[in-house]
BAMIGU-147363 format. One record per residue (C-alpha): x, y, z; residue number from 1. Coordinates in steps of 0.001 Angstrom, whole numbers, plus 500000, padded with zeros to 6 digits. Layout:
<tilums>
east=X&north=Y&up=Z&k=NUM;
...
</tilums>
This chain:
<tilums>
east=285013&north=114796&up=659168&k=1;
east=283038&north=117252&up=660932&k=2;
east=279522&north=116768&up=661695&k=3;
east=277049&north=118531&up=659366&k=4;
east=273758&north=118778&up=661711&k=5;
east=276098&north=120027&up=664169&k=6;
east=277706&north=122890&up=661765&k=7;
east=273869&north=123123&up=660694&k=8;
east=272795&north=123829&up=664687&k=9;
east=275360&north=126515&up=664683&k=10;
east=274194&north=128120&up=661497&k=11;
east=270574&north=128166&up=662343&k=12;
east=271648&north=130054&up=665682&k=13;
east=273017&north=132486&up=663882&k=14;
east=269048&north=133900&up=662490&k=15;
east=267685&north=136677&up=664464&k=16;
east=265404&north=134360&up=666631&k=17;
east=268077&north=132352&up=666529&k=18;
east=268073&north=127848&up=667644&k=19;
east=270109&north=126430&up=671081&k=20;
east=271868&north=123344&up=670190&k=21;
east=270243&north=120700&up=672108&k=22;
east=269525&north=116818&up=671728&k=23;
east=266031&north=118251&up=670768&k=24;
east=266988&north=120518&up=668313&k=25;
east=269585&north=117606&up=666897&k=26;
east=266957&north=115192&up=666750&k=27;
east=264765&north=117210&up=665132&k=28;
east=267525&north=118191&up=662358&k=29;
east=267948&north=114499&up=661537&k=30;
east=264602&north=113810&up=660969&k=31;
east=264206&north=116656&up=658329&k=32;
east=267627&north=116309&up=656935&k=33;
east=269657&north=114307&up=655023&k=34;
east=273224&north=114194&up=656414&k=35;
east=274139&north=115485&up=652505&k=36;
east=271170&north=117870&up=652792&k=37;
east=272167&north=119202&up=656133&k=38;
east=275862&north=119482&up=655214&k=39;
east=274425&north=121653&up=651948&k=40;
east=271807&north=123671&up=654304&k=41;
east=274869&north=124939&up=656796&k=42;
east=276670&north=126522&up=653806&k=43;
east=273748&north=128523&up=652773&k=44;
east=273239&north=132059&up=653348&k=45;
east=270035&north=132750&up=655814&k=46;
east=266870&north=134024&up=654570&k=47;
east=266264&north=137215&up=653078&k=48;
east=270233&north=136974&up=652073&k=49;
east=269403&north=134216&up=649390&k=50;
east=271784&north=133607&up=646352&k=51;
east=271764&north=132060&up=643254&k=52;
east=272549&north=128514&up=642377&k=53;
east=275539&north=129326&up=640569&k=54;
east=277193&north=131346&up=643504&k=55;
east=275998&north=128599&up=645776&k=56;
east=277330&north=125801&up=643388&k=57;
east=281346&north=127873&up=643653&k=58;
east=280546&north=128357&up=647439&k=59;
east=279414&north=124461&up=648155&k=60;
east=281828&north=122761&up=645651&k=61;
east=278866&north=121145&up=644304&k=62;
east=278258&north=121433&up=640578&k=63;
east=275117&north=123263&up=639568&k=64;
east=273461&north=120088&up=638445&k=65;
east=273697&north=118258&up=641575&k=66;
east=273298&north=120769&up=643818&k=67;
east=269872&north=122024&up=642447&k=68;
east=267605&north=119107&up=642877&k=69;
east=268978&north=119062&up=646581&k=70;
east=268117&north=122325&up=646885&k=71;
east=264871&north=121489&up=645306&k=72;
east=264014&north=119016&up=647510&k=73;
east=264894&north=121058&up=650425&k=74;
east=262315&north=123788&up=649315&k=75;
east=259765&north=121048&up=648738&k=76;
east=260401&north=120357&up=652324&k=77;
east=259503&north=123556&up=654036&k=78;
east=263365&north=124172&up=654813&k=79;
east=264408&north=126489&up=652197&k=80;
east=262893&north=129453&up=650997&k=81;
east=263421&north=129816&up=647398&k=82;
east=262736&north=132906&up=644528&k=83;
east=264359&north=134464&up=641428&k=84;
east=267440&north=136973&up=642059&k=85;
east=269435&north=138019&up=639437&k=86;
east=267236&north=135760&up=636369&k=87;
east=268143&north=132802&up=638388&k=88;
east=266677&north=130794&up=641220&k=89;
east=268083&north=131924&up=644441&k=90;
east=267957&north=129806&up=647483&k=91;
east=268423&north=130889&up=651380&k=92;
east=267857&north=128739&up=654788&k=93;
east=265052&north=129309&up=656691&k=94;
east=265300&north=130585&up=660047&k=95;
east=263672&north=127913&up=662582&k=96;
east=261313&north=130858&up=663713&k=97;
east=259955&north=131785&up=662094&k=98;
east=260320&north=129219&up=659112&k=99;
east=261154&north=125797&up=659515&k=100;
east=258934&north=125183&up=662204&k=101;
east=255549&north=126432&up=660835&k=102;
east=256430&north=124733&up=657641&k=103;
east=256167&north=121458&up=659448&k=104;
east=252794&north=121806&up=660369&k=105;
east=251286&north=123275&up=657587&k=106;
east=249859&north=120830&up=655418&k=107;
east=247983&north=119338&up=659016&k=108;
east=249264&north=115793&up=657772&k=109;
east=248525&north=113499&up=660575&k=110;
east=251487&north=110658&up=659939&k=111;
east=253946&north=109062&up=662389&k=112;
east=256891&north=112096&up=661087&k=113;
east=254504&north=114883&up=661854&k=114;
east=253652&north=113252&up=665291&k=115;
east=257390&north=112793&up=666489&k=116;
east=258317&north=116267&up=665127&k=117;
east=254997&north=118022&up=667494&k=118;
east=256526&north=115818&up=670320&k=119;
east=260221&north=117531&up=670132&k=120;
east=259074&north=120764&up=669048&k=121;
east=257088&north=121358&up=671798&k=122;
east=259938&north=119741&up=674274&k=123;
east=262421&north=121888&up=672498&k=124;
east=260147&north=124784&up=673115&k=125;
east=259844&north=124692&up=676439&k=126;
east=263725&north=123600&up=677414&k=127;
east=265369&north=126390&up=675904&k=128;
east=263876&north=127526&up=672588&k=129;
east=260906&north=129414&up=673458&k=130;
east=262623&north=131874&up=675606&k=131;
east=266413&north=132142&up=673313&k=132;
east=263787&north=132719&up=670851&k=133;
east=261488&north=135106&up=671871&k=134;
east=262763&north=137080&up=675002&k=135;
east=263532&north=140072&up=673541&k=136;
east=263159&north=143559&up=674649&k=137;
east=261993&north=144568&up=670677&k=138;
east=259013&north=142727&up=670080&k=139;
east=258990&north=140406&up=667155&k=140;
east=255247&north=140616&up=666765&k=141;
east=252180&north=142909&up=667325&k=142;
east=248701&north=142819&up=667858&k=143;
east=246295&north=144224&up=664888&k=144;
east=243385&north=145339&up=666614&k=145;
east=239346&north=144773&up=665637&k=146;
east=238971&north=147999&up=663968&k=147;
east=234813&north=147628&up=664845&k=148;
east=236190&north=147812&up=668380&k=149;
east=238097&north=151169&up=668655&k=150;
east=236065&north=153689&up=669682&k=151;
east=235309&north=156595&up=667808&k=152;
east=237423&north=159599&up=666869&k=153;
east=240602&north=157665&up=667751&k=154;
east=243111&north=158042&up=664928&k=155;
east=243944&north=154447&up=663299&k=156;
east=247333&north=154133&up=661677&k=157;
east=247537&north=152233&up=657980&k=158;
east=249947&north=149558&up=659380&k=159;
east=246674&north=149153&up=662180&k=160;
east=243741&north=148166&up=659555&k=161;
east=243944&north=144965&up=658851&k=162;
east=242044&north=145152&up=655713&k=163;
east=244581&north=147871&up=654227&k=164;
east=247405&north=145492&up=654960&k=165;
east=245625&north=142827&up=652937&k=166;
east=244550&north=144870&up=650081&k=167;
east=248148&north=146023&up=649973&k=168;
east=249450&north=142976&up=649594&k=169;
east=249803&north=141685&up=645795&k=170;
east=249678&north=138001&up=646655&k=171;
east=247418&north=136383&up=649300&k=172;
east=247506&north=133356&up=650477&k=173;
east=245835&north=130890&up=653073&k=174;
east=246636&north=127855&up=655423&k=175;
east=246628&north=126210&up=658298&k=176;
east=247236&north=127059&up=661614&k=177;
east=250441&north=125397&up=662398&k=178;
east=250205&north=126020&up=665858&k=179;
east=247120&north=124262&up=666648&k=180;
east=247719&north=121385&up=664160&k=181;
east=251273&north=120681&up=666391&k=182;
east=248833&north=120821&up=669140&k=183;
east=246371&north=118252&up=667869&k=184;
east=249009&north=115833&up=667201&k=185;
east=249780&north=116228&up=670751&k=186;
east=246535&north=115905&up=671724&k=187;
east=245685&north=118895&up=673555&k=188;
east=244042&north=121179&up=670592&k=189;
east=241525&north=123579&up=671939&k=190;
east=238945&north=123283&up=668597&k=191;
east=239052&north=126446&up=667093&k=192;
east=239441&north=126955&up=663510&k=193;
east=242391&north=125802&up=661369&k=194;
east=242510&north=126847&up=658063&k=195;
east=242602&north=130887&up=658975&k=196;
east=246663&north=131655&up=659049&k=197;
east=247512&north=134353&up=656020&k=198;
east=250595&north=134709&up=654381&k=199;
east=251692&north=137755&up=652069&k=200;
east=253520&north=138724&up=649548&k=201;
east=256492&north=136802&up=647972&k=202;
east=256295&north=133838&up=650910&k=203;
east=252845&north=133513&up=649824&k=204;
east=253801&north=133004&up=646331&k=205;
east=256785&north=130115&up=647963&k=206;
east=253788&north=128742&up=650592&k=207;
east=251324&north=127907&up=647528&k=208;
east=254116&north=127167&up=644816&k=209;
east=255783&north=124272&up=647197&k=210;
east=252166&north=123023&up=648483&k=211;
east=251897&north=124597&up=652027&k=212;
east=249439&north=127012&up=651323&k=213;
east=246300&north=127938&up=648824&k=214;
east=245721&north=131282&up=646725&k=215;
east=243075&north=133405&up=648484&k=216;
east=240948&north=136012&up=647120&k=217;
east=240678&north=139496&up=649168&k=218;
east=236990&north=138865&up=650138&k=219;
east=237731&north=135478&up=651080&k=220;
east=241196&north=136646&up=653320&k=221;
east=238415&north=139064&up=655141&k=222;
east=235468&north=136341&up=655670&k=223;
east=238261&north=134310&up=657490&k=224;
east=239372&north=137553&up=659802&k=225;
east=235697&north=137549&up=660907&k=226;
east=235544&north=134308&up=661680&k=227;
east=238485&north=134497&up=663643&k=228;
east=237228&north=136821&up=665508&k=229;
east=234134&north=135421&up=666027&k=230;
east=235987&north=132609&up=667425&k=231;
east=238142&north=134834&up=669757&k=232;
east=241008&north=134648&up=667763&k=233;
east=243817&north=137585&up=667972&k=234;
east=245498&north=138905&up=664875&k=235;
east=249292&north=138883&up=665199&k=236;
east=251535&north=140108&up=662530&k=237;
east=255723&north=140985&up=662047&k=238;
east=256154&north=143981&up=663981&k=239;
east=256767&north=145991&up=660868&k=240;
east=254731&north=148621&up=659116&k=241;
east=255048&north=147421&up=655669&k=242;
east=255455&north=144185&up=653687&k=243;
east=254282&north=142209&up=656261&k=244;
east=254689&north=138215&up=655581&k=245;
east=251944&north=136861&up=657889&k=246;
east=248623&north=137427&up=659610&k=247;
east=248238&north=134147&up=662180&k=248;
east=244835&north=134127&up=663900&k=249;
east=245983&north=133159&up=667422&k=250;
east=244658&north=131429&up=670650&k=251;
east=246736&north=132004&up=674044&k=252;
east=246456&north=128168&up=674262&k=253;
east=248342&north=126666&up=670893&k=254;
east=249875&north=129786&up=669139&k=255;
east=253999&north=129980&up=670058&k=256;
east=253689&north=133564&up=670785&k=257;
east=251091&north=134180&up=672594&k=258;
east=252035&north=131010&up=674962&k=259;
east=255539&north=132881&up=675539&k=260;
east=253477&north=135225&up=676767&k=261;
east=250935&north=133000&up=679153&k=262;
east=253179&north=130148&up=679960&k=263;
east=256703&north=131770&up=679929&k=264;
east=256084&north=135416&up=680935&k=265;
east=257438&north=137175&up=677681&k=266;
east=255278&north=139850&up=677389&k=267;
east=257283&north=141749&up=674941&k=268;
east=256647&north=139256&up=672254&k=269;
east=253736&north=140502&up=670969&k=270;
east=253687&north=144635&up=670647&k=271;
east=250300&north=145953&up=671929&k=272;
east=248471&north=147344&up=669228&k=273;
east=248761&north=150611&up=670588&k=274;
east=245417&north=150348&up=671917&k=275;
east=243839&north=149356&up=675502&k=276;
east=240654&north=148346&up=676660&k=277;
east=238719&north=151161&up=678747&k=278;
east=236144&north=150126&up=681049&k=279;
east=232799&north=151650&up=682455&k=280;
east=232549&north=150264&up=685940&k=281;
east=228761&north=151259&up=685921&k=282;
east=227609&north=150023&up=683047&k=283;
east=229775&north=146328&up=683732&k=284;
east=227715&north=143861&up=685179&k=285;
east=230259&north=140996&up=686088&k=286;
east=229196&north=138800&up=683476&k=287;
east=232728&north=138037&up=682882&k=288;
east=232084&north=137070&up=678886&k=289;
east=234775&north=139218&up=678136&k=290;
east=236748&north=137265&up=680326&k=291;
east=236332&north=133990&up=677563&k=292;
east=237795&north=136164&up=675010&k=293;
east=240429&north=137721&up=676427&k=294;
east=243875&north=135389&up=675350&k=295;
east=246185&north=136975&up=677493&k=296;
east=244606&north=136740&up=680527&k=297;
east=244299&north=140823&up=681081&k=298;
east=240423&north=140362&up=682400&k=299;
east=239488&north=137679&up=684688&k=300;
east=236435&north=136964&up=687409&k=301;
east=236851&north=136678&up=691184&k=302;
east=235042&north=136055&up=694027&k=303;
east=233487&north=139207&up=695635&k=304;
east=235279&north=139367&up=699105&k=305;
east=231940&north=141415&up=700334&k=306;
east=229549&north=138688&up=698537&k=307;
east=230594&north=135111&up=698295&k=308;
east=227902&north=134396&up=696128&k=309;
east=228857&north=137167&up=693743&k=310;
east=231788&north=137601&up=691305&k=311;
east=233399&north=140740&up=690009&k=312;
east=235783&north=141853&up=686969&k=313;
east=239484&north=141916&up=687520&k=314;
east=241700&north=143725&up=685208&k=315;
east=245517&north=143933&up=684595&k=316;
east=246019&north=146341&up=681587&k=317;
east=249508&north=145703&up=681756&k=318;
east=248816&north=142741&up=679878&k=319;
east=246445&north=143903&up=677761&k=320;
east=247958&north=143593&up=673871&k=321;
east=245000&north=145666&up=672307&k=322;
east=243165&north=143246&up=670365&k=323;
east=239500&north=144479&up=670916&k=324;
east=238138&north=140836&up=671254&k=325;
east=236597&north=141489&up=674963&k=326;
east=235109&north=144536&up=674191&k=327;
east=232934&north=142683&up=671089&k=328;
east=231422&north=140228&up=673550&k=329;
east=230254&north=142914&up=675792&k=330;
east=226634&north=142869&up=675580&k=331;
east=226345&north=146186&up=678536&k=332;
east=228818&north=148723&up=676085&k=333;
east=230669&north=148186&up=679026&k=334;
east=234091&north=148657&up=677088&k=335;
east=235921&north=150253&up=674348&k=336;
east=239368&north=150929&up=672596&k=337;
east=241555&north=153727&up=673446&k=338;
east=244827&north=154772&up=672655&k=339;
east=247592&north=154035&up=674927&k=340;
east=249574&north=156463&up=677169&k=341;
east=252510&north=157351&up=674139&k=342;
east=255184&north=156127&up=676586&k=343;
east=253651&north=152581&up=676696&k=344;
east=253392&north=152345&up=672589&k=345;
east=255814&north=150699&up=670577&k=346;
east=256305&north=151804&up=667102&k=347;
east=256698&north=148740&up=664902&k=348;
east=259857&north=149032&up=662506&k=349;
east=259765&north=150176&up=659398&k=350;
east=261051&north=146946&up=657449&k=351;
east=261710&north=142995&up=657951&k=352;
east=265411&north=143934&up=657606&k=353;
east=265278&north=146598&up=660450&k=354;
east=263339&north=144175&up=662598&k=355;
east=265876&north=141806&up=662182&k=356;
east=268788&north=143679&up=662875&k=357;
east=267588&north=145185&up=665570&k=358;
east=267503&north=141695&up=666830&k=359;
east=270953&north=140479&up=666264&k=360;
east=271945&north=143692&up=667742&k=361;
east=270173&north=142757&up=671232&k=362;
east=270904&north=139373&up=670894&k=363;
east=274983&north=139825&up=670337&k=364;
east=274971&north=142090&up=673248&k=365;
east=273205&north=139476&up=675525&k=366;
east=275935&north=136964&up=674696&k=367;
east=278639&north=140147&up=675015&k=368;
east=279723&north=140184&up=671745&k=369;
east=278728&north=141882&up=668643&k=370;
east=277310&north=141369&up=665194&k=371;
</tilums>
């Protein structure tokens, strides 16, 4: 009999983002599945290709009646996203990343399960996962900016206002960061604000069906974006223009992507917002608060080689993602937004489906294959 968590592993690989088999990954599997559950799980098709139960029922060999509350119970679970297709409920696997994993951590529940499972993601994270995950030359995020922050006359694309993309949006919903709850199980949280992760659209309407999330209002989505960035939080988003799924309020410290980008040099993981910062060197007086907001570590203070005493403002644009957080702690008007040189922007796609492809295409050719 083969092993289901193992034909599960190979499934989960299969996502865009994709999952290395490892003990960590295997460990992780059996405490979240069932071996029934998993053996169901590896037959399903991966999210956004869901099916309905009756096509899954001839496809599984499991009648209708049993296989539902599984897949029930899997969706209650965080595992499994599930909506109506063809006047029937329709059930696909979630992708670890993003998917499973945030799932996990959403609810901020503080028992021995949740504990174990922030121990081996974060050990599966950085053996393997973060970088099969998230090194890819397409980014699979971007950077909204701080609209306050742009300067001027600079022309601000729709799929670059944050508030558009909410008021877009027909459902709204909010919940916890799952990225500094893993990290407070672990112990090494850095304090800033939970409850300000946003999710969109039909996975909102999933997140606050199966418990994982709350409705929000519009006014209430944008009090939490300002205190987010009062508490120098970036907003990161799918790097698509449209339909976007999530807006996660992120610290460089806690949040997966931006620690690929700190902690396992992926830049590319998180698009620039097509924006820089722009500095006045006259009007800067090396006060360096920009340098506490910036989560990428694009600004920075050193030691004046001419005055020991003194410190001055580094900068390495290159990192800069565009977020506009340094340039609203600048007391001098120091600093503003521009637009980046046009060869250094990336245009995000135009759907979840093109973003994904585009991944499997760059992944199959990494492993010399194709899709």
């Amino acid at each position: 009999m083969s092993d289901p968590y193992q034909a599960l592993m190979e499934k989960l690989d299969q996502s865009p983002t994709g999952a290395p088999k490892t003990e960590h990954l295997e460990k992780i599997l059996k405490i979240l599945f069932s071996e029934e559950e998993a053996k169901i799980a590896s037959q399903l098709p991966l999210n956004p290709l869901r099916q309905p139960i009756s096509k899954l029922a001839e496809k599984t060999g499991v009648e209708k009646e049993k296989l539902e509350p599984v897949l029930e119970n899997l969706a209650n679970k965080g595992l499994v996203y599930c909506a109506p297709k063809e006047g029937e409920k329709a059930y696909a696997l979630l992708p670890l990343l993003p998917g499973i994993f945030e799932f996990q951590f959403m609810k901020a529940e503080y028992d021995p399960k949740s504990k174990a499972l922030a121990k081996l993601f974060n050990d599966y994270y950085f053996h393997g996962w973060g970088k099969s995950s998230l090194e890819f030359k397409t980014p699979y995020t971007r950077t909204i900016p701080i609209e306050k922050a742009i300067s001027p006359g600079q022309q601000v694309a729709s799929y670059q206002k944050v508030e558009e993309l909410i008021t877009d949006s027909k459902s709204l919903a909010i919940t916890n960061c799952f990225c500094r709850h893993e990290h407070e199980l672990l112990g090494d949280w850095c304090g800033r604000p939970k409850e300000v992760c946003m999710i969109l659209g039909p996975f909102a309407d999933f997140a606050v069906e199966r418990g994982f999330a709350r409705r929000a209002s519009r006014s209430e989505m944008l009090e939490k974006l300002q205190l987010a960035e009062e508490k120098a939080l970036v907003h990161i988003t799918d790097n698509i223009k449209e339909k976007i799924n999530f807006i996660c309020n992120c610290c460089g410290c806690c949040c997966g992507f931006l620690t690929a980008v700190n902690k396992l040099n992926i830049p590319s993981v998180v698009a620039s917002s097509g924006f820089m910062v722009e500095i006045d060197e006259e009007k800067c007086n090396n006060c360096g608060a920009c340098t506490k907001r910036c989560q990428v570590r694009a600004l920075w203070l050193e030691e004046d080689p001419e005055n020991p005493k003194k410190k001055i403002l580094k900068k390495n644009l290159d990192r800069c993602i565009g977020c506009g957080l340094c340039v609203s702690a600048c007391k001098q008007e120091a600093m503003k937004m521009v637009k980046r040189p046009e060869d250094q922007i990336i245009l995000p796609r135009e759907s979840f489906w093109e973003l994904g492809m585009e991944l499997l295409k760059e992944k199959a050719q990494r492993k010399g294959g194709e899709i």
